[in-house]
N, C-alpha and C positions, 0 to 999 in steps of 0.2 A: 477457497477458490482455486487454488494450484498448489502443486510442489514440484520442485526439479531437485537437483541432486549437482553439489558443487564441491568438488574437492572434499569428497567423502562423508558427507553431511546433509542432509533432507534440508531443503529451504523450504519454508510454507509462508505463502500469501493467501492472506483475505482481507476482505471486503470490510469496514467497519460502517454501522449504518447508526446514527442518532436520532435525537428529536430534540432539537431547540426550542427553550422558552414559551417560542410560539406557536408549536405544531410544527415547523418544517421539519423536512429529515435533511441531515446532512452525510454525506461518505466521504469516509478515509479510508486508510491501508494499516498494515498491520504486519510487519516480517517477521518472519523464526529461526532460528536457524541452532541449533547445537548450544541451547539455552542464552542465549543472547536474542531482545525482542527489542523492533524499534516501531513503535505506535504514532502516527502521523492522523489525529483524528480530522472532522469536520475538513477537509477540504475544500469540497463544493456540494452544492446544490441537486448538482447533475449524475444522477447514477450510471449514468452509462459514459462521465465523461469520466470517472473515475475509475471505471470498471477497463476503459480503454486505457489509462493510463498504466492500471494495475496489470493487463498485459501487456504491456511493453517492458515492465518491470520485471517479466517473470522471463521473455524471451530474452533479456539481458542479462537473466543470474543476478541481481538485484540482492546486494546481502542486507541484514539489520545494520552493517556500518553505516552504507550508502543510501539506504533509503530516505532518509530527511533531504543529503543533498540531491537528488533526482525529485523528489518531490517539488525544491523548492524553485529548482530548476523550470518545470514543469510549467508551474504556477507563474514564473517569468516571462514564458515564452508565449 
């Protein structure tokens, strides 16, 4: 979905998409960074409120440390 570039290392964001049990799909995220990856699946429901989330994450430099807590942030607010 993206990559920026943070203190000498390619970040890459995407999009993670499922299918629950039932048929629905669900999205997460997914960070990279200089072999450390933080997988944040099933979020919600909403592709495109994920996909909003996921840019914000990206215009923030958004590394695999942080991305759980911005996620769960997210998900609070």
């Amino acid at each position: 979905m993206g990559r920026i570039w943070c203190r000498g290392a390619a970040v890459r964001y995407y999009l993670l998409t499922e299918q629950d049990m039932r048929g629905r799909w669900e999205y997460g995220v997914m960070v990279e960074r200089a072999g450390e990856r933080e997988e944040v699946p099933a979020i919600a429901p909403s592709r495109n409120g994920v996909q909003t989330l996921l840019n914000r994450m990206i215009r923030g430099r958004v590394t695999p440390a942080a991305a759980r807590d911005v996620v769960e942030d997210w998900l609070s607010a």
